[in-house]
ChimeraX commands (.cxc) that place a marker at each C-alpha (Angstrom):
marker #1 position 16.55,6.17,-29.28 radius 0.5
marker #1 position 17.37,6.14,-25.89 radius 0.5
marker #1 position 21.05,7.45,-24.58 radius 0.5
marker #1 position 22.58,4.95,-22.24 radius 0.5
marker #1 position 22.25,7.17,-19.07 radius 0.5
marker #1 position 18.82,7.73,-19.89 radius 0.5
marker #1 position 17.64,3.88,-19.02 radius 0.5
marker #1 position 20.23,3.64,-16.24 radius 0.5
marker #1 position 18.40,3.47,-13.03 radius 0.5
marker #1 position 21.59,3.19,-11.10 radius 0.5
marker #1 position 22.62,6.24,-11.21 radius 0.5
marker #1 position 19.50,8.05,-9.83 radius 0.5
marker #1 position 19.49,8.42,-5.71 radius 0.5
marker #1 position 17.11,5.95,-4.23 radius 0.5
marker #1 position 14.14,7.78,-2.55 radius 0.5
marker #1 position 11.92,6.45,0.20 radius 0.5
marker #1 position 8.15,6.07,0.14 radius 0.5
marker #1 position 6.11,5.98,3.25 radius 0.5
marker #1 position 2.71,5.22,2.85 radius 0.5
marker #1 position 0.32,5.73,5.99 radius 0.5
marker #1 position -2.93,3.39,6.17 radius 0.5
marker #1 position -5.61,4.71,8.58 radius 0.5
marker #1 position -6.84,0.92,9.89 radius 0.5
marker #1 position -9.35,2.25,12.51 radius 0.5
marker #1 position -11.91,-0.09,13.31 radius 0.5
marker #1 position -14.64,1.91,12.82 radius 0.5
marker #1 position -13.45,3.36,9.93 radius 0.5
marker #1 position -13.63,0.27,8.04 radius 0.5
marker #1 position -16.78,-0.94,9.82 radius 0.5
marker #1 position -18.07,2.01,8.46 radius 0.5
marker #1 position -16.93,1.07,4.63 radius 0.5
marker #1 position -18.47,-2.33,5.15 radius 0.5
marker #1 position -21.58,-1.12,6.18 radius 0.5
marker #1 position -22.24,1.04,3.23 radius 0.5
marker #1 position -20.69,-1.24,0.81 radius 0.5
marker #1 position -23.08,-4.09,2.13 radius 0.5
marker #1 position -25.63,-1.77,1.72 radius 0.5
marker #1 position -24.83,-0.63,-1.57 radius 0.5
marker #1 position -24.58,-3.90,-2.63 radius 0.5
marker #1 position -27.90,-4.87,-1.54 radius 0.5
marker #1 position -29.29,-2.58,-3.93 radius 0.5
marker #1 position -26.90,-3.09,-7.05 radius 0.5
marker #1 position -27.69,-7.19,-6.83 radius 0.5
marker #1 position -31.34,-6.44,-7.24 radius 0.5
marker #1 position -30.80,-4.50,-10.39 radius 0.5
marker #1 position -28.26,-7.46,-10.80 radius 0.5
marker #1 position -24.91,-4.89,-11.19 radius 0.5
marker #1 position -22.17,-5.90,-9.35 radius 0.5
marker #1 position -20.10,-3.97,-6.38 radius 0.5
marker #1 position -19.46,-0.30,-6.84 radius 0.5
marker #1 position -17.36,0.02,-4.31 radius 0.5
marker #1 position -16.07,1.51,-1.24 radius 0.5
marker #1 position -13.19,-0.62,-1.14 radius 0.5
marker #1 position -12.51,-3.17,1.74 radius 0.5
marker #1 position -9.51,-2.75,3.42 radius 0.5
marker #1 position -8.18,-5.93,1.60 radius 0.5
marker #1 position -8.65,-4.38,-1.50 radius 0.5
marker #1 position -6.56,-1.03,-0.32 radius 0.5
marker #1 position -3.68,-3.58,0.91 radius 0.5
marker #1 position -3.85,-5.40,-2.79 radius 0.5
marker #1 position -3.36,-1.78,-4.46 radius 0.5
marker #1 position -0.74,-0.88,-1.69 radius 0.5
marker #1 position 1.18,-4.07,-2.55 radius 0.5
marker #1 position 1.03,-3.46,-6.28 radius 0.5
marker #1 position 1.87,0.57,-5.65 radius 0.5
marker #1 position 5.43,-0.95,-3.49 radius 0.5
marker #1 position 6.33,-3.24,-6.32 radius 0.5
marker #1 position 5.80,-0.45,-8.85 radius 0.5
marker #1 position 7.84,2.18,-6.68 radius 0.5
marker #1 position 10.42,-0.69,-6.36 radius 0.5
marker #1 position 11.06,-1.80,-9.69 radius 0.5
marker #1 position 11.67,1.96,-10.53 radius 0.5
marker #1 position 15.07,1.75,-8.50 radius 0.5
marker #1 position 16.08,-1.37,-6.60 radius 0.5
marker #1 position 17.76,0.64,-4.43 radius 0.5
marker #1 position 14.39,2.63,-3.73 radius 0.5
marker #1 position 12.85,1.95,0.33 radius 0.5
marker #1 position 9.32,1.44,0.99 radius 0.5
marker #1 position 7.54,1.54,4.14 radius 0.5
marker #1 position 4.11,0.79,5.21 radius 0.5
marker #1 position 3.03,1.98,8.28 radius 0.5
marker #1 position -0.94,1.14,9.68 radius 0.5
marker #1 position -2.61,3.71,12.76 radius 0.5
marker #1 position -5.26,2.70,14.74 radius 0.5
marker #1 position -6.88,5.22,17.25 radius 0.5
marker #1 position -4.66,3.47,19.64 radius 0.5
marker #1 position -1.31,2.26,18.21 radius 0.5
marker #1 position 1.13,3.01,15.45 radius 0.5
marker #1 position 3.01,0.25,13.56 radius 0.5
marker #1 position 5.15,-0.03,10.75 radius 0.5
marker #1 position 3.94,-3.64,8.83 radius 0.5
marker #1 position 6.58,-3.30,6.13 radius 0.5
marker #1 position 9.45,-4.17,6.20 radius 0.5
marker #1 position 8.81,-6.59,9.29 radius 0.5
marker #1 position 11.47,-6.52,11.80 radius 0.5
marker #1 position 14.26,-9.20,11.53 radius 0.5
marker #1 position 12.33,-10.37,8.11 radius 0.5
marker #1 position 13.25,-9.63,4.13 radius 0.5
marker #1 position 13.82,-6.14,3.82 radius 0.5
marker #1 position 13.72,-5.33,7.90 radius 0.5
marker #1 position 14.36,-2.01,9.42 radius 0.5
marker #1 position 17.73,-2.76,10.71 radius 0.5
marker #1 position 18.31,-3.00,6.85 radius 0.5
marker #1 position 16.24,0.01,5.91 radius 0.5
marker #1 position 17.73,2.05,8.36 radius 0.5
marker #1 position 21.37,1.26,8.34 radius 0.5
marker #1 position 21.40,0.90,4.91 radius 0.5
marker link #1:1,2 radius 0.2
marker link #1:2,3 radius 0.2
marker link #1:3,4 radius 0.2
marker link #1:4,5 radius 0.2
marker link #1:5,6 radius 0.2
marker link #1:6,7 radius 0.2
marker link #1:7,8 radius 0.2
marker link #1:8,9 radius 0.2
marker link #1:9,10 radius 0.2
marker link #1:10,11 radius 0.2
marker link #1:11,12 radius 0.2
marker link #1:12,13 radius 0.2
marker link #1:13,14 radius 0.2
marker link #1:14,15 radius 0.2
marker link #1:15,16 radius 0.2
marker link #1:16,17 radius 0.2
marker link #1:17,18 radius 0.2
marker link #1:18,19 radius 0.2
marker link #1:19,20 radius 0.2
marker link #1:20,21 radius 0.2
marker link #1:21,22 radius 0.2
marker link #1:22,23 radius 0.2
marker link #1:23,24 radius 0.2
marker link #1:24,25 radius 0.2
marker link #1:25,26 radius 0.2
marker link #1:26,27 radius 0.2
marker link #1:27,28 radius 0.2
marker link #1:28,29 radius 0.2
marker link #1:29,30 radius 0.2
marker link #1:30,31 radius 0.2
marker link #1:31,32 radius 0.2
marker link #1:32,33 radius 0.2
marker link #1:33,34 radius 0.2
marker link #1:34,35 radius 0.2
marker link #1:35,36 radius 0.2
marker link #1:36,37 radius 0.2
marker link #1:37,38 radius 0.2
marker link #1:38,39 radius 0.2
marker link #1:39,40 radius 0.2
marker link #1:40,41 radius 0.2
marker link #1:41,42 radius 0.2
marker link #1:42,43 radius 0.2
marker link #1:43,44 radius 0.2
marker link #1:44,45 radius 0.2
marker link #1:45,46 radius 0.2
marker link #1:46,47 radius 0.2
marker link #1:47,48 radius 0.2
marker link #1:48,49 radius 0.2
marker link #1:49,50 radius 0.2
marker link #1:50,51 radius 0.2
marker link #1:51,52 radius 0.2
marker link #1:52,53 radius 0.2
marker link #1:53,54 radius 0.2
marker link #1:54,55 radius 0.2
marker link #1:55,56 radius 0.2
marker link #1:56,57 radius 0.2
marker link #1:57,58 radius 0.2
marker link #1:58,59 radius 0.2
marker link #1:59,60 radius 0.2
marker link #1:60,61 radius 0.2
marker link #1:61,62 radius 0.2
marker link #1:62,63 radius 0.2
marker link #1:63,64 radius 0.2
marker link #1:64,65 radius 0.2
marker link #1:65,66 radius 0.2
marker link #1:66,67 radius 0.2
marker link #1:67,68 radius 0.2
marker link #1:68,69 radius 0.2
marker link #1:69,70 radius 0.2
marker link #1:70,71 radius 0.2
marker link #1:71,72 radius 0.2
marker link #1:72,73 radius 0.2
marker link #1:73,74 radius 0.2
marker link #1:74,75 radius 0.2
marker link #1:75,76 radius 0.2
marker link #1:76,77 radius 0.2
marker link #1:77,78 radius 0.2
marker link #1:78,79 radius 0.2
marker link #1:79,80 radius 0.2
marker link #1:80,81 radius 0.2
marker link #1:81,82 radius 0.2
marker link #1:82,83 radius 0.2
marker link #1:83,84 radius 0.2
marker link #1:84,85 radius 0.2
marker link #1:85,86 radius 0.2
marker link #1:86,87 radius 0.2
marker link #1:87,88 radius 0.2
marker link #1:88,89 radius 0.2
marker link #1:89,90 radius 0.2
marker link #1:90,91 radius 0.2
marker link #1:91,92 radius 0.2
marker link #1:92,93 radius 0.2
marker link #1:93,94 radius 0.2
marker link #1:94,95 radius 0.2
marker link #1:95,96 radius 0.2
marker link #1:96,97 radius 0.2
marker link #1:97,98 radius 0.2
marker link #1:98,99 radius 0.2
marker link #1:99,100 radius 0.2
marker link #1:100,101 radius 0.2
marker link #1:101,102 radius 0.2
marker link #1:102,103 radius 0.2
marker link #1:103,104 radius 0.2
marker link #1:104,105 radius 0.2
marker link #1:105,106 radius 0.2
marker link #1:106,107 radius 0.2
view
């Protein structure tokens, strides 16, 4: 069995989670390129994809990492941040949407 303060996640301290994605376009032209070509090769030996991953497969396993993280403790922050070779952005929480900075920041 379980004691009581075991299962409550309320009384851990919330923790924050920042998770950096390097977006670059060549980067991920890059990935395509060699998954394209690595696919070429598996469908003749009719295999499917081995991978890399495409960059909307990274943002379906970032998604799925946040809710994780977040059911651990409700009270838990996540933010997602994406870096170019130019510009720096945070894409979660959006400003002024569900879960915004003003929120994450001022608690």
């Amino acid at each position: 069995l379980l004691h009581k303060s075991t299962m409550d996640n309320s009384s851990s301290p919330p923790n924050l989670l920042t998770l950096i994605l390097d977006v670059t376009t060549f980067t991920w032209s890059h990935r395509d390129l060699a998954r394209k070509a690595k696919d070429k090769a598996l469908a003749s030996k009719n295999k499917p994809s081995a991978g890399p991953a495409t960059l909307d497969d990274v943002i379906t396993s970032v998604l799925a990492l946040g809710a994780a993280f977040s059911c651990l403790n409700r009270d838990n922050v996540l933010v997602v941040i994406a870096a170019t070779e130019e510009e720096v952005s945070v894409i979660y929480p959006r400003k002024g949407g569900e879960g915004c900075m003003e929120d994450v920041v001022t608690g």
